[in-house]
C-alpha positions in Angstrom: -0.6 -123.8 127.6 -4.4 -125.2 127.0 -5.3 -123.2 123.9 -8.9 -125.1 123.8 -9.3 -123.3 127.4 -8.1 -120.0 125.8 -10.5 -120.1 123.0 -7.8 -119.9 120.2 -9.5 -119.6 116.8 -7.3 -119.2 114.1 -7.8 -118.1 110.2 -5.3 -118.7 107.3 -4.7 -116.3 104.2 -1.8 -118.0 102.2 -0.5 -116.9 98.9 1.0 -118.6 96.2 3.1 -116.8 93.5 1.8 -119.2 90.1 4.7 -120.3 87.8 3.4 -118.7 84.7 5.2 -116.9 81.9 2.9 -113.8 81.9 1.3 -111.2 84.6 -2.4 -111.1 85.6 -2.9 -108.2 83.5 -0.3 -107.8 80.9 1.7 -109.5 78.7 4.8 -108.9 80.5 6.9 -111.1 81.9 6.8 -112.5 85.2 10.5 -113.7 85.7 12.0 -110.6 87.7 14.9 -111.3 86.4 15.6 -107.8 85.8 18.1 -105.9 88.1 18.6 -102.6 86.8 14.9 -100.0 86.3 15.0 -98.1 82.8 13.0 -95.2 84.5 11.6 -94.1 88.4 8.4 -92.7 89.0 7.2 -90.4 91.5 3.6 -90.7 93.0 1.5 -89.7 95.9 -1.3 -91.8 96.8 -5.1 -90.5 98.3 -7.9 -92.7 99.9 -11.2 -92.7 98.1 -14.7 -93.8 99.2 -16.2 -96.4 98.4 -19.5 -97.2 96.7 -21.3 -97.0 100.0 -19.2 -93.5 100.6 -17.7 -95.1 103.6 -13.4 -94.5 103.3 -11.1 -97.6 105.2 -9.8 -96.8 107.9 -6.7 -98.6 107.0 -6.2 -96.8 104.1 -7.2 -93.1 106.0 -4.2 -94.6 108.1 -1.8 -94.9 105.6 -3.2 -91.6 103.7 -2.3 -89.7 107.3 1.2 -91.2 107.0 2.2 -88.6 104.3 4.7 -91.0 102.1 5.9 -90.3 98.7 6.5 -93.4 96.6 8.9 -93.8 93.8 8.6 -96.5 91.6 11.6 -98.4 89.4 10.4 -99.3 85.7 11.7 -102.6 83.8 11.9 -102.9 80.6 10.5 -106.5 79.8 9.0 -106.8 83.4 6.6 -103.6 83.5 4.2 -101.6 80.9 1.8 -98.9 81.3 -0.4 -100.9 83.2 1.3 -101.5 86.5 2.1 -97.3 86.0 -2.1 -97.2 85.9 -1.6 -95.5 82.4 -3.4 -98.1 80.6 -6.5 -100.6 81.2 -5.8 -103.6 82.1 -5.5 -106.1 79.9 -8.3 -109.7 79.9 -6.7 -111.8 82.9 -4.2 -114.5 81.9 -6.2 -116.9 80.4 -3.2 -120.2 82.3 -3.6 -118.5 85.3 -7.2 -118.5 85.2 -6.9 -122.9 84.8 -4.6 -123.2 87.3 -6.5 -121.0 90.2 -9.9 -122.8 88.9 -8.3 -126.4 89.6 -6.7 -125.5 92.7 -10.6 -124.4 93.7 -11.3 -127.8 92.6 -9.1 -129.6 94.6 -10.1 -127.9 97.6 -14.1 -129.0 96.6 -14.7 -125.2 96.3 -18.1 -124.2 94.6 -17.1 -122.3 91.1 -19.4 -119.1 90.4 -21.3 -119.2 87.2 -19.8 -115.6 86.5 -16.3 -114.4 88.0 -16.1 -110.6 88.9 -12.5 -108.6 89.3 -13.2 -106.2 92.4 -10.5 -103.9 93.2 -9.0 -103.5 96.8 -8.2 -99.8 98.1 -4.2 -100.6 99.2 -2.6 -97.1 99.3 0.6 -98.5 101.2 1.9 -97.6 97.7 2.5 -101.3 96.8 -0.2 -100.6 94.0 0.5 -97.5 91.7 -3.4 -97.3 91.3 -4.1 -97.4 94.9 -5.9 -100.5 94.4 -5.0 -103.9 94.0 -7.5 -106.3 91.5 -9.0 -109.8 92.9 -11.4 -112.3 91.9 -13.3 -114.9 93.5 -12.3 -118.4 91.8 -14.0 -120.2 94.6 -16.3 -121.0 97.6 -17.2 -122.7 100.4 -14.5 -125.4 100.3 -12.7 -127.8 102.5 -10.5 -130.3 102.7 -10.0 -133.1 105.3 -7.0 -133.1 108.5 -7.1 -135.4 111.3 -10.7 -137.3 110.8 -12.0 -132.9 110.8 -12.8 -130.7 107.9 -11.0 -127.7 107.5 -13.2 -125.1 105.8 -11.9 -122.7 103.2 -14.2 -119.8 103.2 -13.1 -118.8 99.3 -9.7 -119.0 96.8 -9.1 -115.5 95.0 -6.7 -115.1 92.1 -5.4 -111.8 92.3 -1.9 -109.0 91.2 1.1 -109.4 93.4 2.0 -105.9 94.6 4.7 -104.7 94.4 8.1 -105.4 96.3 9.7 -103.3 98.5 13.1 -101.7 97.5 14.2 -99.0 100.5 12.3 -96.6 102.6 14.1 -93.3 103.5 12.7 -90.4 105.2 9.2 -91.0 104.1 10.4 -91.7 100.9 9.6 -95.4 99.8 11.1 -97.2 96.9 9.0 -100.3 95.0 10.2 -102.3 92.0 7.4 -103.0 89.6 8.6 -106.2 88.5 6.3 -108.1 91.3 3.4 -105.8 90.6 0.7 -107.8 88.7 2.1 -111.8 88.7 -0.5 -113.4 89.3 -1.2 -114.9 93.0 -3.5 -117.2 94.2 -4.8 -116.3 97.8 -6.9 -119.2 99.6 -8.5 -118.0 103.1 -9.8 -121.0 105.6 -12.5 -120.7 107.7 -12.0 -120.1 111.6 -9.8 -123.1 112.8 -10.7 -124.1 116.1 -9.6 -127.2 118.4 -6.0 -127.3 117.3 -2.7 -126.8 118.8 -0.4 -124.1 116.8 2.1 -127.1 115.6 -1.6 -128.5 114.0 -2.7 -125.1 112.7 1.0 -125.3 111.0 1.0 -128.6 109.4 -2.5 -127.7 108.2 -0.8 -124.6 106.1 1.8 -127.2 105.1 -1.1 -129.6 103.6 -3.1 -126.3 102.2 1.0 -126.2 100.1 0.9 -129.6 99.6 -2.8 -129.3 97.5 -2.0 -126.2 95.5 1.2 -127.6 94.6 -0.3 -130.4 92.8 -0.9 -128.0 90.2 2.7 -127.9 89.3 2.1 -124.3 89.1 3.4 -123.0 92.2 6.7 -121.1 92.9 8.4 -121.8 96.2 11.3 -119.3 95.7 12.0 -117.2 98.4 9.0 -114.5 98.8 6.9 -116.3 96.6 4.7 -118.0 98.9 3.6 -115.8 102.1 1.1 -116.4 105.0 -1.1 -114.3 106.6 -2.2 -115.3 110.5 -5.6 -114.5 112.1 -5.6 -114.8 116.1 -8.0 -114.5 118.7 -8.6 -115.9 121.9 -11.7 -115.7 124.9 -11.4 -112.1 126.1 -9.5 -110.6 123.4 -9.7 -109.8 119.2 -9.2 -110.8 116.1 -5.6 -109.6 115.2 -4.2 -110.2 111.7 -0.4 -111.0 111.4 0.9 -110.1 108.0 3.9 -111.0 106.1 4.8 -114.7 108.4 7.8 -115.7 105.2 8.4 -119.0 106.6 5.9 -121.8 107.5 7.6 -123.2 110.0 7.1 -119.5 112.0 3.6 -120.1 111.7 3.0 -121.8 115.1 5.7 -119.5 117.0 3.9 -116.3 115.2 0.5 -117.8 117.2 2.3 -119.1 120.1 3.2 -115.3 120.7 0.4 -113.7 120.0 -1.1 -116.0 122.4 1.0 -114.4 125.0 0.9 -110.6 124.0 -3.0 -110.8 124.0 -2.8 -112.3 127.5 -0.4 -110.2 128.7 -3.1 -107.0 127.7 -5.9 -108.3 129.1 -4.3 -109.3 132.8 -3.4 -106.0 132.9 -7.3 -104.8 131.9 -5.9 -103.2 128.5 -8.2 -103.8 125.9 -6.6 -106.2 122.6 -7.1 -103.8 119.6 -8.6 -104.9 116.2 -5.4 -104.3 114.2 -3.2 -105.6 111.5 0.5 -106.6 112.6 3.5 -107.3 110.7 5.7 -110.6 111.7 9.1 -110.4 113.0 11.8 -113.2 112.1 11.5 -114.4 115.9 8.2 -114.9 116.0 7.3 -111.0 117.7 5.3 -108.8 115.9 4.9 -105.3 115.6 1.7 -102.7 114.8 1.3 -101.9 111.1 -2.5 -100.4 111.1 -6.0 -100.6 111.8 -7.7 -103.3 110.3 -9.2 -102.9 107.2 -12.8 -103.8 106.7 -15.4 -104.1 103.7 -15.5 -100.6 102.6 -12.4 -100.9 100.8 -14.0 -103.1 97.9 -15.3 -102.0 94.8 -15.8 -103.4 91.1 -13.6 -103.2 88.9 -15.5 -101.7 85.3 -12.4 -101.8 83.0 -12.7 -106.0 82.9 -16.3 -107.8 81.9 -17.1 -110.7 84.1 -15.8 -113.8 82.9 -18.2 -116.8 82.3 -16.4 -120.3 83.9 -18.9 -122.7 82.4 -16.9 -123.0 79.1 -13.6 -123.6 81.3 -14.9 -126.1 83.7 -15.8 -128.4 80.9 -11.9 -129.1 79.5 -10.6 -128.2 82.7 -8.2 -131.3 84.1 -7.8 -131.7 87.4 -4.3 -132.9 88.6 -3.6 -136.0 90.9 -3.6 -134.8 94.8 0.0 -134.1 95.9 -0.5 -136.3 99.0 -1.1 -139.6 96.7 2.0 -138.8 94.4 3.7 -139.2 97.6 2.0 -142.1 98.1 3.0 -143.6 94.9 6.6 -142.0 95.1 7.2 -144.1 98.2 5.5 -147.6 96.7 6.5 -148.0 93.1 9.9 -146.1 93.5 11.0 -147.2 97.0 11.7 -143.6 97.7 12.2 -142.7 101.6 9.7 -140.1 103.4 13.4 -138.3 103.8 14.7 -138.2 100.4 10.6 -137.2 99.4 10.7 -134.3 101.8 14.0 -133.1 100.4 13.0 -133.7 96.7 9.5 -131.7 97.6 11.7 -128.6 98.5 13.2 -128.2 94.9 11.6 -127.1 91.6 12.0 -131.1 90.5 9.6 -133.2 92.4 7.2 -134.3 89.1 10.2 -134.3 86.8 11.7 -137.3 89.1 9.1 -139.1 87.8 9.1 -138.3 83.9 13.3 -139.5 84.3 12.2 -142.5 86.3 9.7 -143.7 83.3 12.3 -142.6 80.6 14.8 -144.4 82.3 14.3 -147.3 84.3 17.6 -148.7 84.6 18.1 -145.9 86.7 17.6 -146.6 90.1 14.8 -143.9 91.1 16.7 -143.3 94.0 19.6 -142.4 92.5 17.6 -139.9 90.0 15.5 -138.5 92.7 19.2 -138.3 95.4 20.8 -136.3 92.1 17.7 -134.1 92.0 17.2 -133.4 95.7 20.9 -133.7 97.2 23.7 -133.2 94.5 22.7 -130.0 92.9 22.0 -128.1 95.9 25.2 -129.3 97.1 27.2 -128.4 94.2 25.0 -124.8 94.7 26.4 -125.1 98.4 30.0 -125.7 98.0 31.1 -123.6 95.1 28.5 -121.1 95.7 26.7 -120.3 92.5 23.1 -120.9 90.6 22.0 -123.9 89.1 20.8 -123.0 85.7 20.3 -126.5 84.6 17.5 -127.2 82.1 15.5 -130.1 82.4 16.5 -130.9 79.3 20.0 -130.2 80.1 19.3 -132.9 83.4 18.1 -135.3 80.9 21.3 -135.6 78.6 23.1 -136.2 82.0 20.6 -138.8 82.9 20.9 -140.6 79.4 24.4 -140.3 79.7 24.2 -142.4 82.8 21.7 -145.0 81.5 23.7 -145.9 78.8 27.3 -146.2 81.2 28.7 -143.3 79.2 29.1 -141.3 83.0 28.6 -143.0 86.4 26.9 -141.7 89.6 30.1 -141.2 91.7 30.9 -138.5 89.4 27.3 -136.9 89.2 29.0 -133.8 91.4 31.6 -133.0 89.1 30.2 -133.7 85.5 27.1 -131.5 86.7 29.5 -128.9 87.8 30.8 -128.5 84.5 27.6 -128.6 82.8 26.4 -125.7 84.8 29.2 -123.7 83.4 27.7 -124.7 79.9 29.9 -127.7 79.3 28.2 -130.9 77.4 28.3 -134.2 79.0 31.0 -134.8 76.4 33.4 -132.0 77.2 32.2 -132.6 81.0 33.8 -136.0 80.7 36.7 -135.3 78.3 38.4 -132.4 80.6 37.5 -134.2 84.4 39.8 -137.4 82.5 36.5 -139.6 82.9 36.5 -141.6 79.6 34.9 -145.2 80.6 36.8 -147.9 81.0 36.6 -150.7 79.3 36.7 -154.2 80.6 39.9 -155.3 79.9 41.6 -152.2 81.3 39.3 -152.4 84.5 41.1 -156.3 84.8 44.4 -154.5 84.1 44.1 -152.1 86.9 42.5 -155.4 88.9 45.8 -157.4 87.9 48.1 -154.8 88.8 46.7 -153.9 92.2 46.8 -157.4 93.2 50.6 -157.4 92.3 50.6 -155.2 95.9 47.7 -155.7 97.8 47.0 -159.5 98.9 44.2 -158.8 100.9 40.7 -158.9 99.1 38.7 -156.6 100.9 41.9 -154.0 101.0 42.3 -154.8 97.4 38.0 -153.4 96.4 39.0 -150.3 97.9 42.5 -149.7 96.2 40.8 -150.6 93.2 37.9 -148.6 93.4 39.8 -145.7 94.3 41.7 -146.1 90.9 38.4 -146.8 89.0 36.0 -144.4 91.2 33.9 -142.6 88.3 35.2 -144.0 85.3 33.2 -147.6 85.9 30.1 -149.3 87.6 31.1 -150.0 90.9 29.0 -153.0 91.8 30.7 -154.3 88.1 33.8 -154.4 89.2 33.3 -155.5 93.1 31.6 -158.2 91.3 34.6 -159.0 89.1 37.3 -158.9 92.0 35.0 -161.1 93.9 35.3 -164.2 91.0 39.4 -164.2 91.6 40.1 -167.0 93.3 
């Protein structure tokens, strides 16, 4: 298919949970860790109009769909302001930082003065009916391919809330989402790209905000939004695309359904879609348009020059990577893999604490072993960093050896010290003379050298440095 002949345009909304301790609004905690709610609350939710005295038609939509929403209470994880029982609190002052210097590294203009708007959203994923945002920046950009992408403006906004169940128009929401803060960043219309492009530009918009260090990349904590047109048809926005790598699929079939309408003389509908997992979507409502924004009067504008001046801006993800593959030899493989965990800039604070590591070994431990030992025996890694660290000293000093990484990490996930991890696996180091023992003994049996490395390294496997003792075999005459 020749999407420059089709007139594809696209438009990217993509939002970023930010690892931060606190919400937006509040000084609860942003975890959701929680499982059980202390309390449900019942609520019916009305459009309003806006300044203008216009209503949104999206939320007259949702208004007409006569829900009832009942909303589950944590104790640590929600207060009186996600129940719109209290004001809300002066925005979270890290948050603020970290949306302000992913701005930056998108070359976004800062406003003198940041306003909080609120949002009409009565799908009842905002107790209040409205959900606050603030422009953080501006007319941005950042380069792809020899082009620039624009990015129209970054907002730092409250997470809504999450869906629990929906029953007969009854729909339950835990509050332990609502109000962590989010970073939204909307690109310009993206034209002259193929949808496998369009995709690995949402991959490098990731790659820019994650340089921050800030950004969660659990599961639901980074979503996309997709905005498709083509020549003939309209502007259709696809909510709710969970995995990047749908992104070009989503468009792909879009593509197709708006094709499909308009050979058959149907006129494409302005609307907002949710994404299916197989790339399909299906209608959600009309879409929304700028009557649903008003100011927020419960938060005075907040002055940025102050900010800007001790604001530090981080090292671009994309050079780290760089670096990661010329000082530390790492491979674009073992980089990809160590990018999908929460440890990619900690391989590099180990690597400078202990550089008689091999970093490849470090960053094969961080990227490969503990998602395998979360793989095989099925639980949670709850490993500190400084918890990693006592491993990794352990191994710089020959007090634990990388063939048994797997099992003394095991252990140390069920609480154990490196100590107790290597005192119950039977791992106590050995020491030269009883590595030459076991050397003497197996050669008592096996004549053949190269047999005789791998008898003895299966005796010694995990309780010594492996190139040591293939080194020592090798002097025998």
């Amino acid at each position: 298919m020749n999407y420059k002949e089709l007139g594809l345009k696209v438009g990217l909304e993509i939002h970023f949970q930010l690892d931060v301790d606190k919400k937006l609004f509040c000084d609860c905690s942003s975890s959701m860790k929680e499982k059980e709610p202390i309390a449900i609350v019942k609520r019916k939710l009305h459009p309003v109009a806006s300044e203008l005295g216009e209503v949104d038609v999206a939320a007259q939509f949702e208004y007409l769909r006569n829900r009832t929403f009942f909303y589950e209470v944590f104790k640590n994880e929600s207060c009186l302001v996600e129940l719109d029982e209290e004001p809300p609190h002066n925005p979270n002052e890290e948050a603020l930082k970290v949306a302000l210097q992913i701005a930056k590294l998108f070359n976004c203009r800062i406003p003198e003065q940041i306003f909080v708007m609120r949002k009409t959203v009565i799908d009842g994923s905002n107790t209040s009916g409205f959900q606050r945002t603030m422009i953080i920046g501006f007319d941005g950009y950042f380069e792809f391919k020899g082009k620039k992408i624009p990015i129209t403006q970054i907002c730092l906004e409250e997470d809504a809330a999450a869906i629990d169940r929906e029953e007969n128009g009854n729909v339950y929401y835990k509050l332990n989402r609502l109000g962590i803060p989010l970073v939204e960043i909307d690109t310009g219309v993206i034209e002259g790209f193929e949808p496998k492009e369009i995709e690995e530009i949402a991959y490098q918009i990731f790659l820019i905000a994650s340089s921050t260090r800030k950004i969660r990349k659990q599961i639901g904590a980074i979503r996309q939004d997709v905005n498709v047109s083509i020549s003939g048809g309209e502007r259709v926005e696809i909510k709710g695309v969970q995995k990047l790598s749908l992104i070009s699929k989503v468009i792909e079939k879009e593509v197709e359904r708006q094709l499909e309408l308009i050979k058959k003389g149907e006129k494409v509908q302005k609307e907002t879609r949710a994404a299916k997992e197989d790339g399909t979507t299906e209608f959600m409502r009309p879409l929304p348009g700028a009557e649903r924004m008003y100011p927020e009067t419960d938060i005075k504008p907040i002055k940025t020059e102050d900010i800007l001046k001790n604001l530090e801006i981080p090292e671009l993800l994309n050079k780290r990577i760089e670096r990661y593959e010329k000082e530390y030899k790492l491979s674009k493989s073992l980089i990809e893999s160590l990018l999908k965990t929460d440890y990619f800039f900690f391989f590099e604070d180990l690597a400078r604490k202990f550089p008689k590591i091999e970093p490849t070994v470090i960053a094969s431990v961080l990227s490969s072993t503990l998602k395998e030992i979360e793989r095989k025996e099925k639980v949670e890694i709850k490993l500190k960093e400084e918890r990693l660290i006592e491993f990794f000293d352990a191994l710089n000093r020959g007090f634990v050896f990388k063939e048994a990484a797997y099992d003394i990490l095991k252990k140390m996930n069920e609480g154990k010290s490196v100590e107790e991890a290597v005192k119950e696996l039977g791992l106590i180091p050995l020491t030269k003379e009883e590595i030459l023992k076991i050397i003497e003994e197996t050669r008592k049996e096996v004549a053949d050298k190269k047999k005789l490395i791998g008898v003895v390294l299966s005796k010694v496997r995990g309780r010594a440095n492996i190139s040591e003792v293939i080194k020592m075999i090798e002097k025998l005459s």
